[in-house]
C-alpha positions in Angstrom: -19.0 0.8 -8.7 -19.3 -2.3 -6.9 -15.4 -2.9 -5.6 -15.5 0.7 -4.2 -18.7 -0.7 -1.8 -16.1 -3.4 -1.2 -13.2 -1.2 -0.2 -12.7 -0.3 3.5 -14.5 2.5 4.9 -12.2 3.3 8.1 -9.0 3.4 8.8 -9.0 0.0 10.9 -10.7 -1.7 8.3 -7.9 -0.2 5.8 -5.1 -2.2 8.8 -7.4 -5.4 8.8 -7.1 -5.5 4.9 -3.5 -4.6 4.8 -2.5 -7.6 6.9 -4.5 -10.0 4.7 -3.0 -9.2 1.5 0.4 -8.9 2.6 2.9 -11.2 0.8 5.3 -13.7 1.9 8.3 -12.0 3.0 10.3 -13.9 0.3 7.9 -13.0 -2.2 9.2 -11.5 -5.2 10.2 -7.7 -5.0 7.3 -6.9 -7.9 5.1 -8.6 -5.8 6.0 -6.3 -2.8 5.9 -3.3 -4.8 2.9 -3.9 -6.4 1.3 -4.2 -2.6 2.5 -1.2 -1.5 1.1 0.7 -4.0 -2.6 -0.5 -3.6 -1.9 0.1 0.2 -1.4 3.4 -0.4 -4.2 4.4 -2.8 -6.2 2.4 -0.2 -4.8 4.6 2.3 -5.7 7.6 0.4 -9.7 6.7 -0.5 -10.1 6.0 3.3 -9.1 9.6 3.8 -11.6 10.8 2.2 -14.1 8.6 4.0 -12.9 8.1 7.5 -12.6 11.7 8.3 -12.2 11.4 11.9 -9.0 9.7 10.8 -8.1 11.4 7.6 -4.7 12.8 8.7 -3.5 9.1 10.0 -5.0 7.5 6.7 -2.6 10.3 4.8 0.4 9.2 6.7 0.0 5.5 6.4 -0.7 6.3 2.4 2.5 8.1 2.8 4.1 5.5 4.1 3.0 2.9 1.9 4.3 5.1 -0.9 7.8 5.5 0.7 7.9 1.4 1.0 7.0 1.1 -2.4 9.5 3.7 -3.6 12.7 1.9 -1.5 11.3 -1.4 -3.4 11.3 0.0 -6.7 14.7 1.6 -5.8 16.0 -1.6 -4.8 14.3 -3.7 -8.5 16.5 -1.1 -10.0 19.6 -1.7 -8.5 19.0 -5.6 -9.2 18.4 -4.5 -12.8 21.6 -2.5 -13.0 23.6 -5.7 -11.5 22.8 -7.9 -14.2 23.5 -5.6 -16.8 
């Protein structure tokens, strides 16, 4: 119960959070996916909090997931290569 306290509570904290964890843009593409995904259930708890902002916090979850579907999308491909 204690990391939820730590999670952000609005929609700019949710931003402020994003750009600290964000990877190297060489990073590794698990490590990008893997990002994107915690953005967007991040997203989606401040939602549920940050009610004045709720629809925004839905789109940037949305977002986050469409990102983290083009990087899975793209791990596969890799995959398939070296097949």
């Amino acid at each position: 119960m204690a990391a939820q306290n730590s999670e952000p509570r609005t929609l700019s904290a949710a931003h402020g959070v994003a750009g600290q964890r964000r990877p190297a843009p060489d990073a590794n593409l698990s490590v990008w996916l893997t990002f994107h995904l915690a953005n967007a259930r991040m997203y989606e708890a401040v939602s549920d909090v940050d009610r004045g902002h709720h629809h925004e916090a839905l789109y940037w979850a949305d977002y986050e997931r469409r990102k983290a579907d083009a990087v899975s999308t793209r791990i596969q491909g890799e995959k398939s290569q070296t097949r």
